[in-house]
C-alpha positions as CSV (number, residue, x, y, z in Angstrom):
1,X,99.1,-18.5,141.9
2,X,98.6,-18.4,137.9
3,X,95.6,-16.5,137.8
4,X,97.1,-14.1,140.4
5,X,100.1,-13.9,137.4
6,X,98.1,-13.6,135.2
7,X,95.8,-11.3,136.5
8,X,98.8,-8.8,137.3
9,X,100.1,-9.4,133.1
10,X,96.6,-8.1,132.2
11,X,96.6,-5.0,134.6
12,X,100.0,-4.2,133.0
13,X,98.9,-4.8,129.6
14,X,95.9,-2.5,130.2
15,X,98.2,0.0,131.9
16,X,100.4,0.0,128.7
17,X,97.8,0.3,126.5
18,X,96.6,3.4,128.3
19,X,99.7,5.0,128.3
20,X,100.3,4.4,124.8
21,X,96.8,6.0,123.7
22,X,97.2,9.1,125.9
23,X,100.8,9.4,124.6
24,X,98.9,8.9,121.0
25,X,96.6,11.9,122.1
26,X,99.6,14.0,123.2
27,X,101.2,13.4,120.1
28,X,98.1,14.3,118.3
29,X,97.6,17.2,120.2
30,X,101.1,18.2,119.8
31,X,101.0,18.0,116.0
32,X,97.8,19.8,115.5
33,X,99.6,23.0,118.0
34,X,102.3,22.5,115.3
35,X,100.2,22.9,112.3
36,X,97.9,25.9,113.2
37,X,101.5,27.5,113.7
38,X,102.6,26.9,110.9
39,X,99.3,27.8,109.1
40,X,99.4,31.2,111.1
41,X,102.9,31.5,110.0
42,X,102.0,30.9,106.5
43,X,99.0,32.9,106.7
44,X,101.2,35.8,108.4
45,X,103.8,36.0,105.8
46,X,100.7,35.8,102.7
47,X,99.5,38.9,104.3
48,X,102.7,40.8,104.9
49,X,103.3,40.0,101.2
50,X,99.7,41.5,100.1
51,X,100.0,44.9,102.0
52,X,103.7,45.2,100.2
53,X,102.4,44.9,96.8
54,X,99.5,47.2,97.8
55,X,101.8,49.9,99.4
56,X,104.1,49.7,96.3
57,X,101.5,50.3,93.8
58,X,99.9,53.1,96.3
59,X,103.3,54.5,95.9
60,X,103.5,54.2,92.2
61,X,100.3,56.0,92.0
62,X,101.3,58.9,94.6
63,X,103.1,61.2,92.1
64,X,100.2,61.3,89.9
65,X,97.3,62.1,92.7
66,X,100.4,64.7,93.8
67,X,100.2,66.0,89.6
68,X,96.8,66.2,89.5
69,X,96.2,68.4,93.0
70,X,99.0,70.9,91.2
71,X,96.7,70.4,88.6
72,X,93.3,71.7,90.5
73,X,95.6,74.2,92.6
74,X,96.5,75.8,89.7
75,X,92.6,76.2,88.6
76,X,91.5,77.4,91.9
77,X,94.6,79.3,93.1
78,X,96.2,80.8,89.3
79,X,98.9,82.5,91.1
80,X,99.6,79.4,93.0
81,X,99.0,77.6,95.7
82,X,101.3,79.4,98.0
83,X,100.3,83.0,96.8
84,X,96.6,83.0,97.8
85,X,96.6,86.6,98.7
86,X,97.2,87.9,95.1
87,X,94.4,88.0,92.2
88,X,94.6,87.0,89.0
89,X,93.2,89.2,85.9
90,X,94.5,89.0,82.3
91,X,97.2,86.9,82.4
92,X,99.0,88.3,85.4
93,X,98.9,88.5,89.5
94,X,98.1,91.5,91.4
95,X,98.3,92.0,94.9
96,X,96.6,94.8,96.9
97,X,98.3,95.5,99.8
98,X,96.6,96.2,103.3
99,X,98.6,98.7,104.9
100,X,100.0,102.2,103.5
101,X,103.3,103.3,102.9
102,X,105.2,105.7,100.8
103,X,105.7,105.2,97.0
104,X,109.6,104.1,97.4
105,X,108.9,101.4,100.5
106,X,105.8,100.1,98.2
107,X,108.3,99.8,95.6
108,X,110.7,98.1,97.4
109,X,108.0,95.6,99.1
110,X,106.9,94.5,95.7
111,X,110.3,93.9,94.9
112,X,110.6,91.6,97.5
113,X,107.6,89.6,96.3
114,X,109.6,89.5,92.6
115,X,106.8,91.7,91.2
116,X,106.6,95.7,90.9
117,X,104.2,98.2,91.0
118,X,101.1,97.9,88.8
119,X,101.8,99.5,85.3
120,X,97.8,100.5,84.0
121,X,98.6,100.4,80.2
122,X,95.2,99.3,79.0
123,X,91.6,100.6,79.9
124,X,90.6,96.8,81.0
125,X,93.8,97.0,83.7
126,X,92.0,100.4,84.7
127,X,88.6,99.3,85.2
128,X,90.2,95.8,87.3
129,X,92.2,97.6,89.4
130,X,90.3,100.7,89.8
131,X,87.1,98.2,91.2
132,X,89.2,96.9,93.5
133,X,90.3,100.0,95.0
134,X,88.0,102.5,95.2
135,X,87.3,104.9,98.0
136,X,91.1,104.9,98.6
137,X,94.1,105.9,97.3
138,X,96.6,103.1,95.6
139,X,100.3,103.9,94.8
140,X,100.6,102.8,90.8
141,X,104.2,102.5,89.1
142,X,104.1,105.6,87.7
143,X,106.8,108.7,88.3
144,X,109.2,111.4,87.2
145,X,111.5,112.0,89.5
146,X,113.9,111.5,87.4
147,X,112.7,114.6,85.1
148,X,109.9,116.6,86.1
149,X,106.8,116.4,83.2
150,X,108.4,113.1,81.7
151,X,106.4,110.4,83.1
152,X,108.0,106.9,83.2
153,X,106.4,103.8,83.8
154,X,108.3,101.7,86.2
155,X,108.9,98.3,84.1
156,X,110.1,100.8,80.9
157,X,106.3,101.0,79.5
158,X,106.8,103.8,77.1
159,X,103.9,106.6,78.4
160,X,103.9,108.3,75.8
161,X,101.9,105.9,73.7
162,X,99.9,103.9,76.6
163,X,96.7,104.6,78.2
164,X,96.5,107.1,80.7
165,X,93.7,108.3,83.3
166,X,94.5,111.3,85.1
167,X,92.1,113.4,86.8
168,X,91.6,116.5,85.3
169,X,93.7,119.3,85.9
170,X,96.6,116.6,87.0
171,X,99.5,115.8,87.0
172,X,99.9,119.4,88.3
173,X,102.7,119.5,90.3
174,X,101.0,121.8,92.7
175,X,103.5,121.1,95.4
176,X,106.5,121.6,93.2
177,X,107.5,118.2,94.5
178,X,104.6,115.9,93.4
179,X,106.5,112.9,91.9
180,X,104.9,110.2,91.9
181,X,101.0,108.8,90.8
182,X,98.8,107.0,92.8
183,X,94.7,105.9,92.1
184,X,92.2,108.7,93.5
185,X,89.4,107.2,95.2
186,X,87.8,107.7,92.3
187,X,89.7,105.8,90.5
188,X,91.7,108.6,88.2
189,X,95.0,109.4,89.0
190,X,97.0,112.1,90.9
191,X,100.7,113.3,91.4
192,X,101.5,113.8,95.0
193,X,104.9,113.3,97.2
194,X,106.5,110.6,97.1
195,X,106.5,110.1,100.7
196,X,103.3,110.4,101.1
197,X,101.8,107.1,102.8
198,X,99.0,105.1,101.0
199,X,97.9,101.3,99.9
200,X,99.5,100.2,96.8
201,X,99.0,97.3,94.0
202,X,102.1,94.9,92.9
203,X,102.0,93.2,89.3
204,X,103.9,90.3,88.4
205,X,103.4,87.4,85.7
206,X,102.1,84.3,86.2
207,X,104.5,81.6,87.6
208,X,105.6,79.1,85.3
């Protein structure tokens, strides 16, 4: 009877001894879940913290990389970035148009683009645009309507004592209404109608 007591003490001791290492292993278990967590979490928030100080100092740097494109815009595009159609040459833009009109809607059109027709006051500005337009004909700011035989150019220019290039035997005024000058296709220049439709060159500065 004792040793059946005693056997059932020892089965309950074993039984409580392998409940208390599996609870031990559980625990252990448990507490290792816990701390990769909480090393993830750490590890999470170490990260988060890197790419912050990397985006701010990205961002710090951003105005400068932004400075220096201007920069190598300016050196490739002169007339800027957003003007790639018009050419630079001495200090000023020049754009050539692609379509013909008369001598008052090329006016007006390069009034639009905050420029004017091209005033050829210098035999350099003659040989620049006169390259880029021959074999047709290119309104220039250059007209008297306002008094037949006094040439004006059209930014004030005083004629008088610039450069000129007219073909021979012009202006003429053949057609008793010839008013304003455009580029022959030879380069010299002509009085014909005003209304007369052909390309035509704007001149503006360089933007600031």
């Amino acid at each position: 009877m004792e040793e059946e007591h005693l056997h059932d003490d020892l089965q309950v001791f074993k039984d409580r001894n392998f409940f208390q290492q599996k609870l031990r292993s559980f625990i252990t278990v448990y507490f290792l879940l816990a701390l990769s967590f909480l090393l993830i979490i750490i590890l999470f928030a170490v990260s988060f913290s890197r790419v912050s100080a990397i985006s701010s100092k990205l961002n710090e740097v951003h105005p400068e990389q932004k400075q220096n494109f201007s920069g190598r815009d300016f050196l490739l595009f002169p007339c800027g970035p957003g003007s790639r159609e018009w050419e630079y040459f001495d200090g000023k833009c020049y754009y050539f148009s692609l379509t013909r009109t008369s001598w008052y809607k090329a006016k007006a059109q390069c009034e639009e683009m905050h420029s004017h027709l091209v005033v050829v006051n210098s035999y350099a500005k003659q040989n620049f645009v006169m390259f880029r337009t021959r074999n047709e004909r290119f309104w220039i700011g250059l007209t008297d309507e306002n008094s037949e035989g006094e040439w004006e150019w059209i930014d004030g220019t005083d004629y008088k004592t610039t450069f000129t290039f007219w073909k021979e035997g012009e202006p003429n005024n053949s057609g008793h209404n010839e008013d304003c000058a455009h580029m022959w296709t030879s380069g010299q220049w002509n009085d014909v109608y005003c209304t007369y439709e052909c390309y035509y060159v704007c001149e503006k500065p360089l933007p600031n």
